[in-house]
N, CA, C and O of each residue as an XYZ file, in Angstrom:
500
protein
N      62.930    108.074    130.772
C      64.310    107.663    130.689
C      65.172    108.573    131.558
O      65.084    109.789    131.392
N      66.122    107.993    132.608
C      67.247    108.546    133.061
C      68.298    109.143    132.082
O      68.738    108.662    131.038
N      68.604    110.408    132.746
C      69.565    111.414    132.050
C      70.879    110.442    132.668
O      70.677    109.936    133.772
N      71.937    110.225    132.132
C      73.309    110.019    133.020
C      74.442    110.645    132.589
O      75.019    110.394    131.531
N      74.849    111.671    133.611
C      75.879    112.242    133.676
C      77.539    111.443    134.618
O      77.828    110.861    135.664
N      78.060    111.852    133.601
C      79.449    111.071    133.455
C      80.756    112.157    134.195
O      80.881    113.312    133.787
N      81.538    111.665    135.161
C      82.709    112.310    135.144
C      83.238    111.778    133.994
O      82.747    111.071    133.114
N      84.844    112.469    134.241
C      85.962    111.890    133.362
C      86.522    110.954    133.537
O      87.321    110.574    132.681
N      86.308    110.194    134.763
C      87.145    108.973    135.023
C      86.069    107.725    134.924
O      86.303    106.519    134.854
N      85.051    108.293    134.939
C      83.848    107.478    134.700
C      83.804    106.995    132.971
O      83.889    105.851    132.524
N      83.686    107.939    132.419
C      84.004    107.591    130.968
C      84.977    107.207    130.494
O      84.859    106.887    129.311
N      85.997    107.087    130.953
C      87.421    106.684    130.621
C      87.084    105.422    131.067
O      86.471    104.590    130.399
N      87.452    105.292    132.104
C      87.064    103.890    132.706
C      85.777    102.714    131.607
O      85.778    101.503    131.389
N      84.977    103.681    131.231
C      84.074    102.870    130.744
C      84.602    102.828    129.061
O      83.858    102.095    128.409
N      85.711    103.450    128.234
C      86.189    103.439    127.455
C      86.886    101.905    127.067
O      87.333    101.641    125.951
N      86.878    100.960    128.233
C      87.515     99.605    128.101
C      86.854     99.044    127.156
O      87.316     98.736    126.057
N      85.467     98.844    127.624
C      84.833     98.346    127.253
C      83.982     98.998    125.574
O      83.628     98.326    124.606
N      83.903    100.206    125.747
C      83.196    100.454    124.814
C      84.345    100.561    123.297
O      83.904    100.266    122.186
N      85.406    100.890    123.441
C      86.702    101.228    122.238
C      86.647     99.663    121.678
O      86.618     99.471    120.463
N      86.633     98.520    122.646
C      86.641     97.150    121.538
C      85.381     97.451    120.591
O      85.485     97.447    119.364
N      84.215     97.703    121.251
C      82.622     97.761    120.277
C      82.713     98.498    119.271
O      82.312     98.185    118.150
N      83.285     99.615    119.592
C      83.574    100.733    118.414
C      84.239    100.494    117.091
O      83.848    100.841    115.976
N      85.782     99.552    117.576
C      86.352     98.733    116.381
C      85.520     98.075    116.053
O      84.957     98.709    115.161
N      84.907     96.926    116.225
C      84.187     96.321    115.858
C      83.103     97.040    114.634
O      83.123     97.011    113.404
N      82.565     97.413    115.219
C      81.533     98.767    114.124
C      82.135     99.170    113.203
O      81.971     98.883    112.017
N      82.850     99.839    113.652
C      83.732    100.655    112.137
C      84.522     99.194    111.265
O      84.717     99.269    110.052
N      84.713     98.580    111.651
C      85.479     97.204    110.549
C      84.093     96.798    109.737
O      84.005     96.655    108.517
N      82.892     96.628    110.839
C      81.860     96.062    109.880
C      81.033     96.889    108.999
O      80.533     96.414    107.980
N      80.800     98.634    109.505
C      80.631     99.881    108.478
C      81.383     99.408    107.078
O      80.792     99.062    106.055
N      82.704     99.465    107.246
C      83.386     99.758    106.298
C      83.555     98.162    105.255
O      83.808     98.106    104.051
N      83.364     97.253    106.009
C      82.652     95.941    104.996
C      81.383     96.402    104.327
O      81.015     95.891    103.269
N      80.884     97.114    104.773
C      78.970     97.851    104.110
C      79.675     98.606    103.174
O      79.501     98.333    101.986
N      80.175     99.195    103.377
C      81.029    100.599    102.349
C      81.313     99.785    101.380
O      80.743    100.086    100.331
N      82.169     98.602    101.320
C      82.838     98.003     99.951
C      82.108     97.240     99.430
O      82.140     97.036     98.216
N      81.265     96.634    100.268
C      80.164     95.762     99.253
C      79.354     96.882     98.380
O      79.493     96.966     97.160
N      78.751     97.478     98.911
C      77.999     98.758     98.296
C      78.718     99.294     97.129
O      78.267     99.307     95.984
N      80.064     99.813     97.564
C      80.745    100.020     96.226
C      80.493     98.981     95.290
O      80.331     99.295     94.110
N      80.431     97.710     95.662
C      80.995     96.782     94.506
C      79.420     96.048     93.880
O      79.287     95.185     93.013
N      78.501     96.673     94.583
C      77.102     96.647     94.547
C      76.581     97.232     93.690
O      76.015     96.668     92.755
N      76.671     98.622     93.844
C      76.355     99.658     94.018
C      75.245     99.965     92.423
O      74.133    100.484     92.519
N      75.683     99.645     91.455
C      74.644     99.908     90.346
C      73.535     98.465     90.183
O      72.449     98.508     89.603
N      73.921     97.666     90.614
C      72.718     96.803     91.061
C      71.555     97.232     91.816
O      70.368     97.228     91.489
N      72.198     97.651     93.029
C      71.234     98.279     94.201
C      70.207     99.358     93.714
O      68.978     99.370     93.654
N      71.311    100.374     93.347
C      70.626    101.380     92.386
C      69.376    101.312     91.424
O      68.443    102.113     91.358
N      69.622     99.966     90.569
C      68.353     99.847     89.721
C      67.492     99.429     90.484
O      68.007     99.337     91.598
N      66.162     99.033     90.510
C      65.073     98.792     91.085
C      63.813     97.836     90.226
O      62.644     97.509     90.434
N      64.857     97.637     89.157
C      64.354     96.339     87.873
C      64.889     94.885     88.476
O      64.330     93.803     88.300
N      65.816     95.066     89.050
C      66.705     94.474     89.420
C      66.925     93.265     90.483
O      67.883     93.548     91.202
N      66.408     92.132     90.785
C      66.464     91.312     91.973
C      68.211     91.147     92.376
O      68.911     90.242     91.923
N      68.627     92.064     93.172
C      69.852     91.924     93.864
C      70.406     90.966     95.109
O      71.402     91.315     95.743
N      69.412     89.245     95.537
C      69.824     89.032     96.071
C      71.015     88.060     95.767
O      71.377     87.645     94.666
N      71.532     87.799     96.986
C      72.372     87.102     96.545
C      73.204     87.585     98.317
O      72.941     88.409     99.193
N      74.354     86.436     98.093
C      75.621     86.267     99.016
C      75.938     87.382     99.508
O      76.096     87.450    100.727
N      76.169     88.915     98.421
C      76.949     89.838     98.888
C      75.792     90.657     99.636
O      76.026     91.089    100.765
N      74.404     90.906     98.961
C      73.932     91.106     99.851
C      73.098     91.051    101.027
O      72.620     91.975    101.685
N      73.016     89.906    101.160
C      72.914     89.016    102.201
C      73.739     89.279    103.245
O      73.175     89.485    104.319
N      74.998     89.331    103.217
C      75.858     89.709    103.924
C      75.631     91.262    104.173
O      75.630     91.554    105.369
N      75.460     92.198    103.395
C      75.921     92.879    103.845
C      74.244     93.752    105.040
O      74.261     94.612    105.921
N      73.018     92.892    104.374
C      72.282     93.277    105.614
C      72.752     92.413    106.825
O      72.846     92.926    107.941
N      72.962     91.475    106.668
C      73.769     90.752    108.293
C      74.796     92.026    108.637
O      75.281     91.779    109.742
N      75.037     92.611    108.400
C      76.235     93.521    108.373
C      75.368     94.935    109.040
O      75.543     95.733    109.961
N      74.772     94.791    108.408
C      73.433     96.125    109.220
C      73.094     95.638    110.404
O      73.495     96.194    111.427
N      72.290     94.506    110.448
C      71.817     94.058    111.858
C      73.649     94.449    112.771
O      73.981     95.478    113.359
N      74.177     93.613    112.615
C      75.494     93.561    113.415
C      76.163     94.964    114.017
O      76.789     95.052    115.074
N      75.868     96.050    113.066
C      76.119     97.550    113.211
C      74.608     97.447    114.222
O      74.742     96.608    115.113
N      73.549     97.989    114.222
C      72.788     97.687    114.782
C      73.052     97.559    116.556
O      72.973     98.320    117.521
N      73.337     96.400    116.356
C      73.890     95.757    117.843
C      74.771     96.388    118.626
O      74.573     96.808    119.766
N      75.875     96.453    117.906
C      76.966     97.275    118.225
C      76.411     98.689    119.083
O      76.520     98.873    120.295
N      75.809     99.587    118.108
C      75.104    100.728    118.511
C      74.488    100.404    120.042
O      75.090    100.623    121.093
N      73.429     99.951    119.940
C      73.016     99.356    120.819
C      73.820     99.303    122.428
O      73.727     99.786    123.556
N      74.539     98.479    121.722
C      75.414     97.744    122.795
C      76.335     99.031    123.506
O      76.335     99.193    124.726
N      76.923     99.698    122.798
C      77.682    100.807    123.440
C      76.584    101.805    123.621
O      77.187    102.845    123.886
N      75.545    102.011    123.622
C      74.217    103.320    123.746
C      73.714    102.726    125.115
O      72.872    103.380    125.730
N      74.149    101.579    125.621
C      73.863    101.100    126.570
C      74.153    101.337    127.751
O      73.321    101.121    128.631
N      75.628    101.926    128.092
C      76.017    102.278    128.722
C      75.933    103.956    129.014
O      76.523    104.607    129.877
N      74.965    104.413    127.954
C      74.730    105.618    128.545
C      75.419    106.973    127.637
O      75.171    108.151    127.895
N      76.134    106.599    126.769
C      76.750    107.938    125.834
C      75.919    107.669    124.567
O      74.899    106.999    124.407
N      76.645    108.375    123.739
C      75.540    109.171    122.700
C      76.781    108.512    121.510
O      77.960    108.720    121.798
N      76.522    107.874    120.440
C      76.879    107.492    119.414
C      76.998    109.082    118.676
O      75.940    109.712    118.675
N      77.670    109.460    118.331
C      77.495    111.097    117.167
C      77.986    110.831    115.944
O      77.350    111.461    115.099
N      78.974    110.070    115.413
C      79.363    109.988    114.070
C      79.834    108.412    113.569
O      80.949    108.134    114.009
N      79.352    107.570    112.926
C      79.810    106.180    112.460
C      81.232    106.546    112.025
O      82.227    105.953    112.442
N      81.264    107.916    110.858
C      82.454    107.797    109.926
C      83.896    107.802    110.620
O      84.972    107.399    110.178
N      83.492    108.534    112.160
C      84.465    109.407    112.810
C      84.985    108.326    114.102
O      86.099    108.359    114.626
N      83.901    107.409    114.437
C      84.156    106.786    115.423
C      83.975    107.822    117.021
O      84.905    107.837    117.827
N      82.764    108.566    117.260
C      82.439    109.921    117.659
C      82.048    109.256    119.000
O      81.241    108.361    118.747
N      82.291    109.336    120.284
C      81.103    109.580    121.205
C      80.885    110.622    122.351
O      81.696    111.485    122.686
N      80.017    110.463    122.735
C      79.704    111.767    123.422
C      79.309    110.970    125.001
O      78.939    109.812    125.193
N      79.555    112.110    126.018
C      79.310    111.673    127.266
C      78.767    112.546    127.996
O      79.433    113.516    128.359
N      77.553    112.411    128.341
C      76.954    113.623    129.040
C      77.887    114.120    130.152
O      78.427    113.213    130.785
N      78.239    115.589    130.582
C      78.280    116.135    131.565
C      78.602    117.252    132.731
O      79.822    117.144    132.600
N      78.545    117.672    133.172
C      78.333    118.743    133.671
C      79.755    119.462    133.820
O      80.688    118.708    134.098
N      80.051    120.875    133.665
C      80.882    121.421    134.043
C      80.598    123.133    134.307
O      79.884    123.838    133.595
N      81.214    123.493    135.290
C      80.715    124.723    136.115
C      79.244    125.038    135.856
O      78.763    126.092    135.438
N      78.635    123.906    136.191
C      77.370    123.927    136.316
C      76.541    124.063    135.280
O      75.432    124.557    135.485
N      76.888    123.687    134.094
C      76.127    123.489    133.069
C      76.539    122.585    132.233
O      77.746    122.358    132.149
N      75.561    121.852    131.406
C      75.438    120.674    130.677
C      77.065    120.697    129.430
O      77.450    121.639    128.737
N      77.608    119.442    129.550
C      78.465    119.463    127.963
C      78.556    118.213    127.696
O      78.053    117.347    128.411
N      79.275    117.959    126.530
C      79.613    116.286    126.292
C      81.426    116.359    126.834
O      82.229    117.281    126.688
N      81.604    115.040    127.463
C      83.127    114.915    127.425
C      83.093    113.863    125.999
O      82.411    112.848    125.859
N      83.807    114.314    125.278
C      83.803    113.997    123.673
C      85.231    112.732    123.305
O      86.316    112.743    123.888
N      84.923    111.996    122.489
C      86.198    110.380    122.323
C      85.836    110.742    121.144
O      84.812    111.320    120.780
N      87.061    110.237    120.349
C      86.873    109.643    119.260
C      87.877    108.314    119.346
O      88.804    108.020    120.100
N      87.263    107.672    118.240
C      88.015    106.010    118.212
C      89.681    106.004    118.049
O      90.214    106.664    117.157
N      90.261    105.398    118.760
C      91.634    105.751    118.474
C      92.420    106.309    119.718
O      93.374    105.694    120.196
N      92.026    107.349    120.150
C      92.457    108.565    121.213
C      92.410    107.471    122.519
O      91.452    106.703    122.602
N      93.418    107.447    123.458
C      93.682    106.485    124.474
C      92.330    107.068    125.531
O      91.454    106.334    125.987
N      92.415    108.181    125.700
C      90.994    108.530    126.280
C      90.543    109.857    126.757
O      91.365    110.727    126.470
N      89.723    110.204    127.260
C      89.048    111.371    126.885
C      90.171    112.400    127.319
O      90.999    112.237    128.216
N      89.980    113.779    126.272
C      90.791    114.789    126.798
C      90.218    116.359    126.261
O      90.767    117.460    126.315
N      89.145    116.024    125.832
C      88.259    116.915    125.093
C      86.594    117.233    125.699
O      85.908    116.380    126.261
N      86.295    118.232    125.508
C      85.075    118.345    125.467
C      84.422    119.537    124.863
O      85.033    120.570    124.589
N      82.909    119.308    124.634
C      82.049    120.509    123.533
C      81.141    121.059    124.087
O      80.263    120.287    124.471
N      80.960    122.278    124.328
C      79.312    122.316    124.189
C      78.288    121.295    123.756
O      78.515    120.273    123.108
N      77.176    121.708    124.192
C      76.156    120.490    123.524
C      75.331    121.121    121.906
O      74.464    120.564    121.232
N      75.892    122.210    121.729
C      75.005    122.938    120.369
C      76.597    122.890    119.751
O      76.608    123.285    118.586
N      77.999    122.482    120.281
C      78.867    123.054    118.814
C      79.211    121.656    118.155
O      79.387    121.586    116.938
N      79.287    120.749    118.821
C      79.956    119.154    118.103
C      80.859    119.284    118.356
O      81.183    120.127    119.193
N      81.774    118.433    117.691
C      83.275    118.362    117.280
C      84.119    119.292    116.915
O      85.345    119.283    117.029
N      83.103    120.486    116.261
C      84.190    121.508    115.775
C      84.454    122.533    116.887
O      85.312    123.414    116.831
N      83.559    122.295    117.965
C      83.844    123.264    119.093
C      84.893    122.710    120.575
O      85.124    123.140    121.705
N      85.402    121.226    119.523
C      86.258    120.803    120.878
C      87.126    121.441    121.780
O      87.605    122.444    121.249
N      87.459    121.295    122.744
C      88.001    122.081    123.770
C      88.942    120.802    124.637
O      88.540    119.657    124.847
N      90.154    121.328    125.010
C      90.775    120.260    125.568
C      90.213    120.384    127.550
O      89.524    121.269    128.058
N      90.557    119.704    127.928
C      89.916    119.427    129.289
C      90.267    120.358    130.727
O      89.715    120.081    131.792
């Protein structure tokens, strides 16, 4: 597998496309989240035949997350957090490896990490 390293205008640019996928994901995560809640001691037992509508749906709801992933891993960044809406973009600065770092929401990149600190080692650009 090819490594791909990203400028900043490269990932931004490619932020068009990937920020719709991302909503997408996180609306259908968080449909998984409430069914589960509203599931949730059904699932739990294991006496229990839980199918049915809700969860039915909510593995269609997995596959669909699934895809999503997929679909934006496609272009070459690194998925890091569902909860956070996280991604990562390989690439180089004064000659050594980092992520230029998004989260969902943020108009576009203005951050970046080391590749050993995450998120908590963000750094503005």
């Amino acid at each position: 597998m090819t490594v791909k390293y990203f400028t900043v205008e490269e990932a931004n640019e490619l932020l068009e496309d990937i920020e719709p996928l991302m909503g997408q994901l996180l609306e259908t995560r968080a449909k998984v989240v409430m069914i589960r809640q509203q599931t949730g001691a059904l699932l739990d037992d294991l006496r229990v035949d839980v199918g049915g509508a809700a969860t039915s749906a909510m593995v269609q709801d997995f596959i669909r997350i699934e895809k999503f992933l997929a679909q934006i891993r496609a272009y070459g960044c690194e998925v890091k957090d569902l909860n956070g809406g996280l991604i990562d973009f390989l690439a180089k600065r004064d000659g050594r490896d980092i992520y230029l770092c998004w989260r969902y929401g943020e108009p576009h990149i203005t951050h970046y990490h080391e590749l050993h600190t995450g998120f908590a080692g963000r750094r503005p650009l």
